[in-house]
C-alpha positions in Angstrom: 0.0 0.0 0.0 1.6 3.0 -1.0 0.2 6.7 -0.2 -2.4 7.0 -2.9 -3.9 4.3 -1.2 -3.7 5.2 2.1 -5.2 8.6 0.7 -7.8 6.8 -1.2 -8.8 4.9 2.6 -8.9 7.8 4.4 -11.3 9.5 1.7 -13.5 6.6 2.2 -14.0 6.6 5.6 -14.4 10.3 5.7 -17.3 10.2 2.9 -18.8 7.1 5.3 -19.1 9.0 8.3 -20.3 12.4 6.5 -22.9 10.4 4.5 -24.3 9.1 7.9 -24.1 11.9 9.5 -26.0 13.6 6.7 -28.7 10.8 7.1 -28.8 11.1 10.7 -30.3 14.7 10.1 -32.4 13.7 7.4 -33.8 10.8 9.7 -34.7 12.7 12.4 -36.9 15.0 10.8 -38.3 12.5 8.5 -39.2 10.1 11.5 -41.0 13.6 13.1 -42.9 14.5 9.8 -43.6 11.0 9.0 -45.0 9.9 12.8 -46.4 13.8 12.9 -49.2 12.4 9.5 -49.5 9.5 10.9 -50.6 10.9 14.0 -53.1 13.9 11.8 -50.2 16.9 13.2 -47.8 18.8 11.6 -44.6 18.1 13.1 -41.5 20.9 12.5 -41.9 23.5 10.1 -40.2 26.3 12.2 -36.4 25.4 11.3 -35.7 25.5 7.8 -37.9 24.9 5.1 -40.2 22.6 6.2 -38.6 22.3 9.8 -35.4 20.6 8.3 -33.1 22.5 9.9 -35.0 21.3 13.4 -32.8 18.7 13.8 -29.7 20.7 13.8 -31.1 23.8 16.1 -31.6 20.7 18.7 -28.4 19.3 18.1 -26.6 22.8 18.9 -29.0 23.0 21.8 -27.4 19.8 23.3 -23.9 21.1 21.9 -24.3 23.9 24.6 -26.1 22.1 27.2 -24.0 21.3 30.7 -23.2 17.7 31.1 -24.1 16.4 34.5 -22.4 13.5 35.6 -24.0 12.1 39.1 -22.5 11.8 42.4 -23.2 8.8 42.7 -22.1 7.4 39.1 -18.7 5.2 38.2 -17.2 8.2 36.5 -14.5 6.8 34.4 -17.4 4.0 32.7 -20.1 6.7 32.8 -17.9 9.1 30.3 -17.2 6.0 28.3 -20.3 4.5 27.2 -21.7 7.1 24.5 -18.5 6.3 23.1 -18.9 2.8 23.2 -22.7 3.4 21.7 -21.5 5.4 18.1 -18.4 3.6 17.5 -20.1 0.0 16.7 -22.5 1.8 15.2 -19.9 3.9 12.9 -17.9 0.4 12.1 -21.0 -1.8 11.3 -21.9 1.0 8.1 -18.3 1.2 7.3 -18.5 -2.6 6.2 -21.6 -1.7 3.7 -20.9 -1.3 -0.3 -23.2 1.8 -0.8 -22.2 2.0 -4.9 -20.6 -0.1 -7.7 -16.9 0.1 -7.3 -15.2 2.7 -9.7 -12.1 2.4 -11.7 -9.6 5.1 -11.8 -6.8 4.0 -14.1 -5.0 0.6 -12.3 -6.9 1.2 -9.1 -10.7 -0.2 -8.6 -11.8 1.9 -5.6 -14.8 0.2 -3.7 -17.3 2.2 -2.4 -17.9 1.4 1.0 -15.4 2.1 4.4 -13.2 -1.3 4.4 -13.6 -4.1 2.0 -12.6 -7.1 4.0 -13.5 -10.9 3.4 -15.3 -11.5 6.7 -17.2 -8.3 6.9 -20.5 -10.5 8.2 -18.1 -11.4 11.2 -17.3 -8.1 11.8 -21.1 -6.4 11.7 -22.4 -9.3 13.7 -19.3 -8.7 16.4 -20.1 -4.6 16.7 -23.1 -5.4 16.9 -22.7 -7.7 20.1 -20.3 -5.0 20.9 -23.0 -1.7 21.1 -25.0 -3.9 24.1 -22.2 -3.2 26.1 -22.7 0.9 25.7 -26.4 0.4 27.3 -25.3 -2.1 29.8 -22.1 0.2 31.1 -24.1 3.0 30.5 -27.3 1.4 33.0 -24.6 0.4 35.9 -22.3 3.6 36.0 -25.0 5.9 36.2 -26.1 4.6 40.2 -29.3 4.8 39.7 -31.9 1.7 39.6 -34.1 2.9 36.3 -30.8 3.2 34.4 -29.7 0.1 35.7 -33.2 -2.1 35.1 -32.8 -0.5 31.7 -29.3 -2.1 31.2 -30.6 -5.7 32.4 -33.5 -5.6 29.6 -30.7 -4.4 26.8 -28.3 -7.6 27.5 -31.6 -10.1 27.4 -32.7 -8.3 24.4 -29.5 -8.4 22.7 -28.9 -11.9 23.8 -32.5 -13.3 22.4 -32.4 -11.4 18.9 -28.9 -11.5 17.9 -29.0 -15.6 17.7 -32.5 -15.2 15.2 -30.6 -12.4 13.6 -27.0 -14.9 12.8 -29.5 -17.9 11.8 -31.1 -16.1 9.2 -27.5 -14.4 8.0 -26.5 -17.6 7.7 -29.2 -19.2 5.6 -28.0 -16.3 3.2 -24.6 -16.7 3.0 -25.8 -20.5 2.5 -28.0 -19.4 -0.4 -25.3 -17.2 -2.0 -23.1 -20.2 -1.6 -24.8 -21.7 -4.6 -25.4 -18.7 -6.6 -21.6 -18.5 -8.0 -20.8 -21.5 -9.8 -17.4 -20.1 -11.3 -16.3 -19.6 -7.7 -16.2 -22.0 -5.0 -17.7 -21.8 -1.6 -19.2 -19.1 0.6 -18.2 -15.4 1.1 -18.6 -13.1 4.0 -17.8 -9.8 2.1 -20.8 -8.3 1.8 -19.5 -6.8 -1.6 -19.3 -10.4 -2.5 -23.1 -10.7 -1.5 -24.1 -8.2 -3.7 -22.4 -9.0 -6.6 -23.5 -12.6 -6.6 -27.4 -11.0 -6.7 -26.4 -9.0 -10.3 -28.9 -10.5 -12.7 -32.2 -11.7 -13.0 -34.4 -14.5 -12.9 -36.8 -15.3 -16.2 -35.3 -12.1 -17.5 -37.1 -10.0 -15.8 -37.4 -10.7 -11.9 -34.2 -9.7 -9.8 -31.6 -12.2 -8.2 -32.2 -10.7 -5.1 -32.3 -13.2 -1.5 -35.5 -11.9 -0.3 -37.4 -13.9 -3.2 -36.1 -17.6 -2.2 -35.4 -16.5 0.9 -38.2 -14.3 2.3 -38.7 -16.2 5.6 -34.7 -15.4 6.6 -35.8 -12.0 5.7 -38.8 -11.9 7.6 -36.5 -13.0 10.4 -33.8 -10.7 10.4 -36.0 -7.8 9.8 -37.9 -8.2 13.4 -34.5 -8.6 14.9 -32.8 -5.4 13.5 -35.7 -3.9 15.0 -35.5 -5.0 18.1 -31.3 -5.0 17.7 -32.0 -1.2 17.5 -34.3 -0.9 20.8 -36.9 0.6 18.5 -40.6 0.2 19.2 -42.3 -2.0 19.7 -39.3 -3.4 20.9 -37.9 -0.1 23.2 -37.8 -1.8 26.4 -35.0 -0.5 27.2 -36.2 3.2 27.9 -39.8 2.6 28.3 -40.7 6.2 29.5 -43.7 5.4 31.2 -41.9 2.4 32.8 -38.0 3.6 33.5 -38.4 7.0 33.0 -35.7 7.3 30.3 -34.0 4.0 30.3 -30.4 3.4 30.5 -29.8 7.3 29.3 -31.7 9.0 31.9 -29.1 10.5 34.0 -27.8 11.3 30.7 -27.3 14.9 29.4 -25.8 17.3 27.1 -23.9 16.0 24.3 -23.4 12.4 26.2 -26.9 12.5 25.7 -26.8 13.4 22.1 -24.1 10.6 20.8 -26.8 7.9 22.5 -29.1 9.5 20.5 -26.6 10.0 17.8 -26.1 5.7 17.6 -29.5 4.5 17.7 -30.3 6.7 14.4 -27.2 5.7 13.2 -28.4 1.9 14.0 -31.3 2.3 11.9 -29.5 3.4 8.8 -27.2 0.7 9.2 -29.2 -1.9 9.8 -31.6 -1.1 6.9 -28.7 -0.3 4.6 -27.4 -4.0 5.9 -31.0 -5.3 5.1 -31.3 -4.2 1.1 -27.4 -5.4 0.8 -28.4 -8.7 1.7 -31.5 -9.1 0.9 -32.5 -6.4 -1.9 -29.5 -6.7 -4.0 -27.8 -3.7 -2.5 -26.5 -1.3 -5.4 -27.9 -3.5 -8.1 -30.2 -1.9 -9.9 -30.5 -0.8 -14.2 -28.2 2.4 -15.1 -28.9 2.3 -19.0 -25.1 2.3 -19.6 -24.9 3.8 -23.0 -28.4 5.3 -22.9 -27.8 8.0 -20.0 -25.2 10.4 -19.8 -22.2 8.6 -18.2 -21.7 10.8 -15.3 -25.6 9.4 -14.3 -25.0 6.1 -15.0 -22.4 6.2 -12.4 -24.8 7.3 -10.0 -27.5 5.3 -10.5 -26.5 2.4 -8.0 -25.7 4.8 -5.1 -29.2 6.2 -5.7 -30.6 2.8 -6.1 -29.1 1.5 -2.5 -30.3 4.8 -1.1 -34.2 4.2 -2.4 -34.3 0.9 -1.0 -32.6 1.6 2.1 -35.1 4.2 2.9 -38.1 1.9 2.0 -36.6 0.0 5.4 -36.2 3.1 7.1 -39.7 3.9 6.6 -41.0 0.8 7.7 -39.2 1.6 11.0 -41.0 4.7 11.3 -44.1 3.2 10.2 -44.2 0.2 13.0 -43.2 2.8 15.4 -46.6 5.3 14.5 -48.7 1.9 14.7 -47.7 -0.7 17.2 -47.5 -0.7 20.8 -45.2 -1.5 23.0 -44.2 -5.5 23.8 -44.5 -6.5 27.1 -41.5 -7.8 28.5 -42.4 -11.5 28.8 -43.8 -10.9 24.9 -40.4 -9.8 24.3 -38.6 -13.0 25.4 -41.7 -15.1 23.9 -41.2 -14.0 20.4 -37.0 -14.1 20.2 -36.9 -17.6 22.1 -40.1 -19.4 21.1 -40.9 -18.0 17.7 -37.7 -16.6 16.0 -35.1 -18.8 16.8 -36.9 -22.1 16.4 -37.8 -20.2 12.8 -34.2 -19.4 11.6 -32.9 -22.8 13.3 -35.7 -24.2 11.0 -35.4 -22.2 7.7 -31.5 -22.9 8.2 -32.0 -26.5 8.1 -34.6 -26.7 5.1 -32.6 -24.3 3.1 -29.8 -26.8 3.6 -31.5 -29.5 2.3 -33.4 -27.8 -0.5 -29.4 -26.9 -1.7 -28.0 -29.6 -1.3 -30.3 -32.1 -3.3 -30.4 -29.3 -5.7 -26.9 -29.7 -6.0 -26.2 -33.6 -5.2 -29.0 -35.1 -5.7 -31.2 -37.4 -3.4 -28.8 -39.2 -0.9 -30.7 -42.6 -2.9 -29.6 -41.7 -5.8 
């Protein structure tokens, strides 16, 4: 790796975090005008046109607001855990191809933060990894609500991650199969979306979620709850815990808590379409468009259906309400896992007599 490449890396993971912090504003007013209809109100429309600018007049509101830390808190642990809340977040988007690679003379430069061959691994481990932001972030604080708060976010964690890697594995299974020129599975996500270029019939698109709607199904419900989000938000439950693990929270502490979970949203829906909606695939009409929009095209294309899971994550929140706790544990221990453990095992067999045959024959 010479300097142009180091260059080239750095550039990357700058335009990663500025794209998501761009989003991050976006989301939070889109969540506000989307819940507001929902809900027959009007939401922001002070800030900005259209109350865009909302979102940043609350951020520099936080920006300026004191941070409390209370007497009563593990210092050293409480200061760490907003920390330990954005940066899983940041590294699980930094592993998502968000455009077709481009060529710049002898270099292909891939769009997307790192491009490395177990990039599944890596999500699935910063994800594991942001539970222990709510959990330090529940005990340091001294207080009980934080601390109930913290208990819920491990069980949660716990019961939905194992549904989540069953049904990421019936994937990576699938796109095992889809390859024939190369052998095996892949864990590079870029790998994943490459093997769902193409179409079916002509016409329908390679993409998992047709063969493997159920996995998607799956995985979908736990992202949600992965992401505390209703009707899975235990963890806060204002009417419950007050404000969850974050309450004794304040300031900008307060604001990179805040900062993650909309970050988590946009990750784990931009992790959703890569896996199961193709990712950047999509037509670009090389040769019919200008060039320069042809290039485009598949950035806009992840964007679109990334947002179409976004907006289901606003929409369940306007509509459903709040689990109880013991309907928590019932569906991730009872219903999902027992699913993916299932739909793991059938898409296993499906493959492989597909592939070898009937062990009789």
């Amino acid at each position: 790796m010479d300097w142009i490449d180091l260059l080239i890396l750095v550039a990357r993971v700058l335009a990663a975090f500025v794209l998501l912090l761009l989003v991050t504003i976006l989301n939070v007013w889109a969540e506000r005008k989307i819940v507001a209809d929902f809900q027959n109100r009007i939401g922001p429309e002070r800030a900005g046109p259209f109350g865009m600018l909302q979102t940043v007049a609350d951020a520099l509101k936080l920006f300026f607001k004191e941070s409390i830390v209370p007497a009563r808190s593990e210092v050293g642990m409480f200061l760490l855990a907003p920390f330990l809340a954005v940066i899983p977040a940041f590294l699980i988007f930094l592993n998502i191809p968000f455009g077709r690679p481009i060529t710049i003379g002898d270099r292909v430069i891939p769009l997307q933060g790192m491009d490395v061959d177990v990039g599944l691994l890596i999500v699935l481990a910063m994800s594991s990894m942001a539970v222990y932001a709510i959990v330090i972030a529940g005990w340091a604080s001294g207080s009980k609500y934080p601390l109930l708060g913290g208990i819920r976010g491990t069980a949660q964690a716990i019961s939905y991650e194992a549904a989540m890697g069953l049904a990421m594995v019936a994937v990576v299974l699938f796109s095992a199969t889809q390859a024939p020129d190369v052998p095996g599975g892949t864990l590079s996500l870029a790998e994943l979306v490459e093997r769902q270029s193409g179409t079916w019939a002509g016409f329908i698109p390679r993409w998992n979620i047709i063969p493997q709607i159920v996995a998607f199904v799956i995985f979908f419900i736990s992202a949600v709850a992965e992401t505390n989000r209703a009707p899975f938000d235990l963890v806060e439950a204002e009417q419950e815990l007050v404000g969850g693990y974050f309450t004794e929270y304040s300031g900008m502490r307060f604001a990179m808590f805040f900062l993650a979970e909309y970050i988590n949203i946009f990750s784990m829906s931009a992790l959703t379409a890569t896996l199961f909606l193709g990712g950047w695939n999509g037509p670009t009409w090389d040769g019919v468009l200008p060039v320069w929009i042809s290039a485009i095209l598949p950035f806009i294309w992840f964007l679109i259906k990334t947002y179409a899971i976004v907006f289901v994550f606003f929409w369940i929140r306007a509509t459903l309400p709040r689990f109880r706790y013991d309907q928590l544990m019932t569906l991730g221990w009872k219903r999902l896992i027992p699913g993916a453990l299932g739909w793991l095992m059938l898409t296993a067999v499906v493959l492989g007599v597909r592939q070898f045959g009937l062990p009789w024959t």
